[in-house]
C-alpha positions as CSV (number, residue, x, y, z in Angstrom):
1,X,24.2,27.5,15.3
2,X,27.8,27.6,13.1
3,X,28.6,24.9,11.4
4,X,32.5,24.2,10.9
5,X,33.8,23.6,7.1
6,X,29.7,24.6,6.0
7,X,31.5,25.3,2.2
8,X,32.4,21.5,2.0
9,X,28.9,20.8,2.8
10,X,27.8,23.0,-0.3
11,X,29.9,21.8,-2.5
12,X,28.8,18.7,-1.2
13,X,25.3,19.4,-2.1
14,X,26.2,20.4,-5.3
15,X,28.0,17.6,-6.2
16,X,25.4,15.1,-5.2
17,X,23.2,16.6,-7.7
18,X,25.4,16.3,-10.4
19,X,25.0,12.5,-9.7
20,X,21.2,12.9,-9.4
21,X,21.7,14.5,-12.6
22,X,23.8,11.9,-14.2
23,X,21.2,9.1,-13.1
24,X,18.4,11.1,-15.0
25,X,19.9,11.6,-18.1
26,X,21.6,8.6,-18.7
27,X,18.7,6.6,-17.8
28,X,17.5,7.5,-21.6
29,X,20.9,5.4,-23.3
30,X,20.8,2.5,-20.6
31,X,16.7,1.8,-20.9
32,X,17.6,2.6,-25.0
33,X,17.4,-0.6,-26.4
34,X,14.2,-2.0,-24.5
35,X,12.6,1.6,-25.6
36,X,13.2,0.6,-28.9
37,X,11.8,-2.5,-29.1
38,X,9.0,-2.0,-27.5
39,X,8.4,1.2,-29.3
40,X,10.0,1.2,-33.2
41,X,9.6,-2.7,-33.2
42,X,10.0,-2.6,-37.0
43,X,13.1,-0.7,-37.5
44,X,16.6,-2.5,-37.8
45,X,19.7,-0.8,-35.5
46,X,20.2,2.0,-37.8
47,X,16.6,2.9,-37.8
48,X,16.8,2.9,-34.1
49,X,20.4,4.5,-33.9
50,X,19.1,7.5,-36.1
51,X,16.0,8.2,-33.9
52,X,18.4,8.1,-30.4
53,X,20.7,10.2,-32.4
54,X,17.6,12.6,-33.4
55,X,16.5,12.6,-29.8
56,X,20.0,12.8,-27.8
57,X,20.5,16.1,-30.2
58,X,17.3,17.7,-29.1
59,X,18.3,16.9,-25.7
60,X,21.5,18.6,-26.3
61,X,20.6,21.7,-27.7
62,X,18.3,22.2,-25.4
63,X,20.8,21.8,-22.8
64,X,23.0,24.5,-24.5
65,X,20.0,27.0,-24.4
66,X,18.9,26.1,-21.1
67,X,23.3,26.6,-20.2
68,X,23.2,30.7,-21.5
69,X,19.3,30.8,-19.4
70,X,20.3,30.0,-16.5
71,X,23.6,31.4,-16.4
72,X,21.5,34.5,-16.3
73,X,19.1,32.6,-13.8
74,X,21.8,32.4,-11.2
75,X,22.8,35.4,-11.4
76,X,19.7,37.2,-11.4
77,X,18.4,35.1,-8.0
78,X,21.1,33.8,-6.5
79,X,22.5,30.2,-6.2
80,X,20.5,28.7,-3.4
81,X,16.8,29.1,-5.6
82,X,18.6,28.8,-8.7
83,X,19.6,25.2,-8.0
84,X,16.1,24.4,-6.4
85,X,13.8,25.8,-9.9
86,X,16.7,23.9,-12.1
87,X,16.5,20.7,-10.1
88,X,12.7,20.7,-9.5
89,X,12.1,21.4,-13.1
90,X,14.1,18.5,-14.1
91,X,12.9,16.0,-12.2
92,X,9.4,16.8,-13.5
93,X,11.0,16.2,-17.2
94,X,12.7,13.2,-15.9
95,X,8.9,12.0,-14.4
96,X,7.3,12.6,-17.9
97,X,9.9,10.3,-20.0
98,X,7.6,7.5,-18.6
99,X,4.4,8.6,-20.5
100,X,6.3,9.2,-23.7
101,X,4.9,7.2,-27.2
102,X,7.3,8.3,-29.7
103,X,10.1,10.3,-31.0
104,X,7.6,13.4,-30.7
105,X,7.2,13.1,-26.8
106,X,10.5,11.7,-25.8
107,X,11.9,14.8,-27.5
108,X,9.5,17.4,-25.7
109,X,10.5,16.1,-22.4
110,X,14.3,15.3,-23.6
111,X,14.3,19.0,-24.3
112,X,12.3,20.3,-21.2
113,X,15.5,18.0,-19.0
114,X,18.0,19.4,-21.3
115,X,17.0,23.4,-20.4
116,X,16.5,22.4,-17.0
117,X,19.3,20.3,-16.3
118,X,21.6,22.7,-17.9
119,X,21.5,25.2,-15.0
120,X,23.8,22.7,-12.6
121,X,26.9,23.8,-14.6
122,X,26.9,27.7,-14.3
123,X,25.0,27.4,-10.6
124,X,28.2,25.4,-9.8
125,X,30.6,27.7,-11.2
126,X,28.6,30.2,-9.0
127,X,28.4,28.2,-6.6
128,X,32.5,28.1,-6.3
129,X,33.1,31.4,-7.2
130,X,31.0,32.7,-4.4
131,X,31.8,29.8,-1.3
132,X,35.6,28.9,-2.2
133,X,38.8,31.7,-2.4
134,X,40.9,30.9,-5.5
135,X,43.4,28.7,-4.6
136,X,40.7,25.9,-3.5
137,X,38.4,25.9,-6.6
138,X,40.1,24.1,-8.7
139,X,39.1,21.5,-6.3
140,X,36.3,22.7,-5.4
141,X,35.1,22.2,-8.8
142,X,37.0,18.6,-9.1
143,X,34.5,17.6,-6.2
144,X,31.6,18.6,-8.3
145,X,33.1,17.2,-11.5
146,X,33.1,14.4,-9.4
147,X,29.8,14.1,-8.4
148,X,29.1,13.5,-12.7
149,X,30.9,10.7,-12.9
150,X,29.7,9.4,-9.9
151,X,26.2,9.4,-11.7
152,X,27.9,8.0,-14.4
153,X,29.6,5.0,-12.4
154,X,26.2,4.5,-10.3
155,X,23.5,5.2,-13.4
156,X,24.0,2.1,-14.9
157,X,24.0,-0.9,-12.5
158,X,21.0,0.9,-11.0
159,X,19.8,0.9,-14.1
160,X,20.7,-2.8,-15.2
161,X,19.2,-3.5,-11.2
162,X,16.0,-2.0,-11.6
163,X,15.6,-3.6,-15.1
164,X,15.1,-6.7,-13.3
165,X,12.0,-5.6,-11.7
166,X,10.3,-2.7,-13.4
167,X,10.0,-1.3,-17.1
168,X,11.4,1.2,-18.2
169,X,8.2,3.5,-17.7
170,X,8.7,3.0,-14.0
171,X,12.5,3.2,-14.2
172,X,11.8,6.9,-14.9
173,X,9.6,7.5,-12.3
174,X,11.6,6.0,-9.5
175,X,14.7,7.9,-10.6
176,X,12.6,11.5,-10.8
177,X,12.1,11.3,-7.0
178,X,15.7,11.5,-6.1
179,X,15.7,14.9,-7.6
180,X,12.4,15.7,-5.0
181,X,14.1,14.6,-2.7
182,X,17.1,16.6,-3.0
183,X,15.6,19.5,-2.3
184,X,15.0,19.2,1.2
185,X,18.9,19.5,2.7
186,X,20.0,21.7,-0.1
187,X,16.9,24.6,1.2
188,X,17.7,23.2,5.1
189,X,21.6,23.9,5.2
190,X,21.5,27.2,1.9
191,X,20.4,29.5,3.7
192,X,22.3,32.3,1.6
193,X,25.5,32.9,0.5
194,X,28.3,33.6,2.7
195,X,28.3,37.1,3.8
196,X,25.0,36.5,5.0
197,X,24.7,33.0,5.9
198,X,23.8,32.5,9.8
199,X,25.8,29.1,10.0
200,X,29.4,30.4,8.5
201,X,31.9,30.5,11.7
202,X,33.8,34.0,11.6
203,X,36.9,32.7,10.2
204,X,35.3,30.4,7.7
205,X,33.4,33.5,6.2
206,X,37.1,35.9,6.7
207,X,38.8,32.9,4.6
208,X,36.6,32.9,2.1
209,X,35.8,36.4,0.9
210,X,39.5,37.6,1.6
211,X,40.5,34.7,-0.8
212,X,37.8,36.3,-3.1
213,X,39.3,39.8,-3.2
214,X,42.0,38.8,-5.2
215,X,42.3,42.1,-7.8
216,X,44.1,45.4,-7.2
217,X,42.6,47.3,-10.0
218,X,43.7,50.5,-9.7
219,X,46.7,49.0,-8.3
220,X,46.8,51.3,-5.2
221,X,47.9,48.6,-2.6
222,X,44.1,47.7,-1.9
223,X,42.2,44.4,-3.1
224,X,39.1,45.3,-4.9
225,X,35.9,43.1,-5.1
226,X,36.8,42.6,-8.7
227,X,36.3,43.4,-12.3
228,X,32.6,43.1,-13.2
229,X,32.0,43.6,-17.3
230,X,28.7,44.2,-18.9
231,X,27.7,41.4,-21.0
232,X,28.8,43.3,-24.3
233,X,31.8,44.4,-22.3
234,X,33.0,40.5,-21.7
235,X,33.1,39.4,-25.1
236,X,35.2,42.4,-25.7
237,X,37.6,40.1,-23.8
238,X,39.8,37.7,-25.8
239,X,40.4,35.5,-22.8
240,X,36.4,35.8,-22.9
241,X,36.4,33.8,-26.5
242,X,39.4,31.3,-24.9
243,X,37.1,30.3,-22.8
244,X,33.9,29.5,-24.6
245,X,36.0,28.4,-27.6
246,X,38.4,25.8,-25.4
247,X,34.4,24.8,-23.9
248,X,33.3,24.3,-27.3
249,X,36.0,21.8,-28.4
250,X,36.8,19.9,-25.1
251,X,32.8,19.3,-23.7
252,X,32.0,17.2,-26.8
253,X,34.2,14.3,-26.1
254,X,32.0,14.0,-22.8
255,X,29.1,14.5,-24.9
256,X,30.6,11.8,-27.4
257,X,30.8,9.0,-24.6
258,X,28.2,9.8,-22.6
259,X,25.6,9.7,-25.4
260,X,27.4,6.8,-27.6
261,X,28.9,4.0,-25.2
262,X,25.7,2.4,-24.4
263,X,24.6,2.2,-28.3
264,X,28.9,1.8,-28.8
265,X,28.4,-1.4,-26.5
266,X,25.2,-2.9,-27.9
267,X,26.6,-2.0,-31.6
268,X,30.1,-3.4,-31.6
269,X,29.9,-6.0,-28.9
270,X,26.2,-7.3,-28.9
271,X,25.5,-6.3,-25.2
272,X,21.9,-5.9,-24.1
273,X,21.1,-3.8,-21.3
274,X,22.3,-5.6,-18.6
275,X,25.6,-6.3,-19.9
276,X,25.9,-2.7,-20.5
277,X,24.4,-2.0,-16.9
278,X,27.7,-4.1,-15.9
279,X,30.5,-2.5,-18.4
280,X,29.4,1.1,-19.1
281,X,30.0,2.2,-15.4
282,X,34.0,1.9,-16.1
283,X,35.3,4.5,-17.7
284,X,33.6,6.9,-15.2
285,X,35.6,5.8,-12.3
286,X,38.2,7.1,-14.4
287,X,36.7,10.3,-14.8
288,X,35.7,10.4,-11.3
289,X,39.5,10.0,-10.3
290,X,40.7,12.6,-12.7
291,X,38.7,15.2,-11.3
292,X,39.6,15.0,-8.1
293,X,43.4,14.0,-9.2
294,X,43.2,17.6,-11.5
295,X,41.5,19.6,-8.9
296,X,44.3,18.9,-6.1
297,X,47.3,19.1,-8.9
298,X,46.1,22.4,-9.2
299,X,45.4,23.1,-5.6
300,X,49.2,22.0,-4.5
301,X,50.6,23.5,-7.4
302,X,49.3,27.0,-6.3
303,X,49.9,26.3,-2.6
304,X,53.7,25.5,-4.0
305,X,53.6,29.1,-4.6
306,X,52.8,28.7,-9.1
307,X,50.6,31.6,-10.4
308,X,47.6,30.8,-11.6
309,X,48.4,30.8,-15.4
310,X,51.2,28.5,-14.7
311,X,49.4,26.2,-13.0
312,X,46.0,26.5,-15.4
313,X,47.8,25.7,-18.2
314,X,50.4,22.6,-17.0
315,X,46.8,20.9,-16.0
316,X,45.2,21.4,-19.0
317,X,47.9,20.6,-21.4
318,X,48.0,17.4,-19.2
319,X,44.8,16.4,-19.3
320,X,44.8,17.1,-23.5
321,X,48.2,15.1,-23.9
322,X,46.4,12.3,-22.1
323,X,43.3,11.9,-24.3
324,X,45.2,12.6,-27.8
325,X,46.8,9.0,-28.1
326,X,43.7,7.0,-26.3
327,X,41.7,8.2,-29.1
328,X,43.8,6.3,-31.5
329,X,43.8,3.3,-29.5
330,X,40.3,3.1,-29.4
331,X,40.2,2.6,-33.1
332,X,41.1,-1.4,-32.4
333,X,40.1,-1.8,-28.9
334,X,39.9,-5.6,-28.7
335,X,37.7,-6.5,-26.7
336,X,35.0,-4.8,-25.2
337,X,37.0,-4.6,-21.6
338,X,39.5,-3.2,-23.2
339,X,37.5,-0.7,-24.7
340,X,36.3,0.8,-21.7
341,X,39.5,0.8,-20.1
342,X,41.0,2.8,-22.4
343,X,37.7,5.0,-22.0
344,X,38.4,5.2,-18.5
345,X,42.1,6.7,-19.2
346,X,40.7,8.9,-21.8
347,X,38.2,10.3,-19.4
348,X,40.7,11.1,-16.6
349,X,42.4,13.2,-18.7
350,X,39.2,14.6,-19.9
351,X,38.6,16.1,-16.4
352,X,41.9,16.9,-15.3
353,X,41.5,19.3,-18.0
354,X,37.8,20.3,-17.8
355,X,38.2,21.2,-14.4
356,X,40.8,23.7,-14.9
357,X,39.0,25.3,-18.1
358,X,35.7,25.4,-16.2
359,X,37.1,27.4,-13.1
360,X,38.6,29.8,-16.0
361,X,35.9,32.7,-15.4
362,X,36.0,32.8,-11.7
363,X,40.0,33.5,-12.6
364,X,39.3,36.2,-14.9
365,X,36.2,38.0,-13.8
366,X,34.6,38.2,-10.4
367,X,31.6,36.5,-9.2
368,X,28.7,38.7,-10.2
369,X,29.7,37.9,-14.0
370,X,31.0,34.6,-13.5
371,X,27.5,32.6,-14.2
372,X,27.2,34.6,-17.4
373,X,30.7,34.1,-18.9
374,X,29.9,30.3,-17.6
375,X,26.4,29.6,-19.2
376,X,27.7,31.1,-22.5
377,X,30.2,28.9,-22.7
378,X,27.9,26.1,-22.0
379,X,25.9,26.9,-24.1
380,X,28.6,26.8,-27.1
381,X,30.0,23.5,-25.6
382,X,26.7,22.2,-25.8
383,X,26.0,23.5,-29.5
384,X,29.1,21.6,-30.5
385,X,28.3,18.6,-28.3
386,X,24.6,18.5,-30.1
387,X,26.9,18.9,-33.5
388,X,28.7,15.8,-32.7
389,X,26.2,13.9,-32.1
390,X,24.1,14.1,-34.9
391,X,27.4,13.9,-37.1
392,X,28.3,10.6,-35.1
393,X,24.5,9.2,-36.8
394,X,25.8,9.3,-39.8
395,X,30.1,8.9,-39.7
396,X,29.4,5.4,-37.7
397,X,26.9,3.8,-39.9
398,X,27.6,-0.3,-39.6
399,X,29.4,0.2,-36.4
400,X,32.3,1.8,-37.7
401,X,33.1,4.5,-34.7
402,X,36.9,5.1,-36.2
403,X,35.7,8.5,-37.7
404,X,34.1,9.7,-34.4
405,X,37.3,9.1,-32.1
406,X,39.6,11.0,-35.1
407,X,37.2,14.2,-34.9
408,X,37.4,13.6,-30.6
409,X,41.3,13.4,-30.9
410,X,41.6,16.9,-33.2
411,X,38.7,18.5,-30.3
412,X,42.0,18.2,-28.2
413,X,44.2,19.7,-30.1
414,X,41.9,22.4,-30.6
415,X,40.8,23.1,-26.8
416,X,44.5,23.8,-26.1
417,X,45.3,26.1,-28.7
418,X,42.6,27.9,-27.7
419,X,43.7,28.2,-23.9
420,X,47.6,29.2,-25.1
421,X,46.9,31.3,-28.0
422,X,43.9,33.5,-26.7
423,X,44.6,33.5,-22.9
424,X,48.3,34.6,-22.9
425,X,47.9,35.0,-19.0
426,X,45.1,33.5,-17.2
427,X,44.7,36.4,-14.5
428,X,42.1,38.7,-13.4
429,X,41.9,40.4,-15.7
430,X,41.1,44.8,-16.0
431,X,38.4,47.0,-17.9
432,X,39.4,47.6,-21.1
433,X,40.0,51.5,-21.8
């Protein structure tokens, strides 16, 4: 059997559990306020903010671990078991949230979901890197971008739905079986990766790896399967440090909404968990649209006949320019509506740019090193992320989040510098002598 178009259906995959991923985690800040009462009943809002804060960073740096572990991971055994042992692991995690008593607990199983769910980003930079030639991974990786946001949009009124009929203990457990139940078509239709899969039509599979074989090393006239570093050879790289530095800077204003608009909500507004459930899905539509909107800017642009560096860094720049003055907006909102609004604007920009960065290593390196390059700079994203977020504890005592969106705001700044000064030309790139 060949199945036409069979990458879309990957990516597909792949992008349908970052929404099951999305649902998991952020079932922890939507059920957060009925945790709390039920579990720290004599604490006041900071009590409670301090101990989400203390929890949501465990979870965090255990994500950044579990980003440089299974960057390895996929690369040692391939994409199509690395997603299955990442998603089976986390929906186990997810499943235990439900027997959790304390801080203690919560953060042995936030931590377990953290190291486990960490493994979608580098399997999906894999993922594209191995199913999609050049010019379509920009988009390839806005689909999966997508797919986050998606969970984002969908987490909470499913969330704010299911309040209204179970607690959160079985809240958790519901939500764990869509990660079971993933597994099924993702083992049916991955059968390998393309030079080997039995379903790939001829001139899919001729599409895709000639799009692949996109350096001329020894520049004799003849594409080469690309430059492939040791690990100590990569960091040798200063395009290498662009990356993971431009990671660490840009990922924590995710990390800052992600974790903080639920408690942002409750804090400054007085909204309970169903009128969260019914406001925090907005600003992911706008992140939703951005991906997709940066992944085909990028895609036309290099169709349009732009080189890659060119067309990297107009998107980027872009999506930066386009957060820098929401975050200053945010610092007297409104209202509530128009708070997430202005989220939602921030967070378009946020992935136009994301999306560019994150498809960075498949630009510079080939495929067998890709994961790597990719999990370390999760992993730093995530350290910075988990640095936020225990610094947003303290900077936003009393509800006072002005601090928080001035520190997102220079995370901008910095992410671009990073991306001009030490990538001067975002190419593949050749062993250094």
């Amino acid at each position: 059997m060949k199945l036409k178009g069979l990458r879309w259906w990957v990516v597909g995959l792949v992008a349908l559990a970052a929404v099951i991923n999305y649902i998991d985690r952020q079932a922890f800040g939507a059920l957060w306020p009925d945790i709390a009462k039920d579990l720290f009943p004599e604490m006041d809002k900071d009590g409670h903010k301090a101990i989400y804060g203390t929890i949501s960073t465990v979870f965090i740096l255990s994500y950044a671990g579990g980003q440089a572990l299974f960057g390895k991971i996929f690369d040692w055994i391939g994409t199509r078991l690395g997603f299955a042992l990442s998603i089976g692991v986390w929906s186990i995690a997810t499943l235990l949230h439900a027997f959790a008593q304390g801080m203690l607990s919560f953060s042995i199983f936030r931590s377990i979901l953290g190291i486990a769910e960490a493994g979608n980003w580098p399997g999906a930079a894999k993922a594209n890197a191995e199913w999609f030639p050049t010019k379509e991974r920009a988009l390839a990786q806005g689909i999966f971008n997508s797919g986050a946001a998606i969970g984002g949009i969908v987490a909470y009124p499913i969330i704010g739905l299911l309040s209204v009929y179970f607690d959160w203990k079985a809240i958790f457990i519901v939500v764990a079986v869509l990660g079971f139940l993933w597994l099924l078509p993702w083992l049916y239709v991955v059968k390998g990766a393309p030079k080997s899969h039995p379903w790939l039509t001829d001139d899919e599979k001729k599409y895709i790896l000639s799009g692949q074989k996109n350096q001329d090393i020894d520049e004799d006239g003849n594409y080469d399967e690309g430059y492939t570093p040791t690990t100590g050879q990569l960091f040798k790289h200063k395009e290498s440090w662009g990356v993971i530095i431009a990671s660490a800077a840009i990922d924590p204003i995710w990390w800052l909404f992600i974790v903080w608009i639920p408690i942002y909500l409750s804090e400054v507004f007085g909204m309970d968990v169903k009128q969260i459930a019914f406001s925090a899905w907005v600003p992911y539509v706008g992140a939703m649209i951005g991906a997709i909107f940066g992944g085909l800017l990028a895609k036309n642009r290099l169709t349009a006949g732009w080189s890659v560096d060119k067309t990297r860094k107009m998107t980027i720049t872009l999506g930066c320019l386009i957060m820098i003055p929401c975050f200053f907006l945010l610092k007297a909102p409104g209202s509530a509506m128009n708070a997430v609004i202005i989220m939602a604007v921030l967070l378009f920009g946020f992935q136009v740019a994301i999306g560019n960065i994150q498809t960075m290593p498949s630009d510079l390196f080939s495929g067998k090193i890709v994961g790597t390059l990719s999990g370390f700079a999760g992993m730093a994203a995530k350290l910075g992320a988990a640095g936020l977020t225990i610094l947003v504890t303290f900077i936003t005592t009393g509800g006072n989040y002005t601090p928080a969106f001035i520190i997102g705001g220079a995370l901008a700044i910095i992410a671009l510098l990073a991306v001009w000064v030490l990538c001067p030309k975002i190419e593949p790139l050749k062993p250094k002598l």
